[in-house]
N, C-alpha and C positions, 0 to 999 in steps of 0.2 A: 504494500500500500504506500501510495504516495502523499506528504506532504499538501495539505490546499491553503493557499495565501489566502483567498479571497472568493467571494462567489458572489454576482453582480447580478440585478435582475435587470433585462432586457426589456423595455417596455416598445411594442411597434408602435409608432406615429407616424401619419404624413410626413409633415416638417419638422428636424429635429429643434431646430433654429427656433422656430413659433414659440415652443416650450419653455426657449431661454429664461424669459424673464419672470415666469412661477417659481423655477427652479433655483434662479443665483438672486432675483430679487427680493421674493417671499421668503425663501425656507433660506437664503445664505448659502447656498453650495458654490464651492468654486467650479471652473468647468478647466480641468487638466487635458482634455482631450477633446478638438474637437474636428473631426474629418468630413464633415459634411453630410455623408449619410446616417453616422454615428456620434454621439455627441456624450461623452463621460460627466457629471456631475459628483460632486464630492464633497463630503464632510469628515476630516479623520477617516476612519475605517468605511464609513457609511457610503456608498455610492449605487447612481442608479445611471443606465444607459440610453437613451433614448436613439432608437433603430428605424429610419425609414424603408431602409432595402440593405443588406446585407452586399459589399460592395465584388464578392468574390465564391460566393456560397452559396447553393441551389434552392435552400430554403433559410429565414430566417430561426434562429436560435431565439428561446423565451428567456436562460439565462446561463450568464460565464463563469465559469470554473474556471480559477488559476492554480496551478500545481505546482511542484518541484520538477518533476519529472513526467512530462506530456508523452512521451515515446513507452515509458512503464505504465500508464494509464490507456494507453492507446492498445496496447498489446494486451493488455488484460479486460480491454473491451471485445477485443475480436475475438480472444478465445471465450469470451460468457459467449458470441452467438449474439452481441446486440446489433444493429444495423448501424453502421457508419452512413450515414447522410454527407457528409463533406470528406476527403480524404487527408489523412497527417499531412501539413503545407506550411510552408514557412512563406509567409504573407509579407509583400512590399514595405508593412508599417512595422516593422519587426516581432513580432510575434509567432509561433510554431504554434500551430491548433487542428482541432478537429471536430467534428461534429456528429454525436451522439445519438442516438433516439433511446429514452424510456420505453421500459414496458409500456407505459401507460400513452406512449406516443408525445412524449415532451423531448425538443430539439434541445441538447445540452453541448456548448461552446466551451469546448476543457481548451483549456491553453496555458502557453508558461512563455514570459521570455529569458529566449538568452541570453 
């Protein structure tokens, strides 16, 4: 078992941008990340993502998983037998991820950077 930093809920919106000012005006979140189609909000630990279209990935992810080790997590998803929906890819914005389905059919974005 691997190590998890962090686990982000992915909220899909239209525009992530629209959201901005709920998000860093109301509630105070800084926004560390923002890519355009995805857009990271933060407080300490606390963060939430706002996803219009997933820029690289055939379905959007509901929520992020960050690990130690994304390749140990990856290889212990193929052998349970779950469905990889995106394949292990190391992504232009630096990050190594992959894309999961639950049993219950939830897309889960496990990722780690290097």
């Amino acid at each position: 078992m691997t190590g998890i930093r962090r686990i982000v809920a992915n909220l899909a919106v239209d525009d992530p941008a629209a959201d901005a000012p709920f998000w860093t005006g109301l509630l105070g979140l800084e926004t560390p990340m923002d890519m355009g189609w995805v857009v990271n909000h933060r407080s300490g630990t606390s963060q939430v993502q706002l996803i219009s279209r997933d820029a690289t990935a055939p379905e959007d992810s509901r929520v992020s998983v960050e690990v130690d080790d994304v390749d140990a997590v990856h290889e212990q998803a193929v052998a349970a037998g779950y469905e990889i929906v995106h394949p292990l890819t190391d992504e232009p914005w630096g990050v190594r991820r992959f894309f999961v389905r639950t049993p219950q059919g939830v897309v889960v974005n496990v990722l780690a950077h290097p």
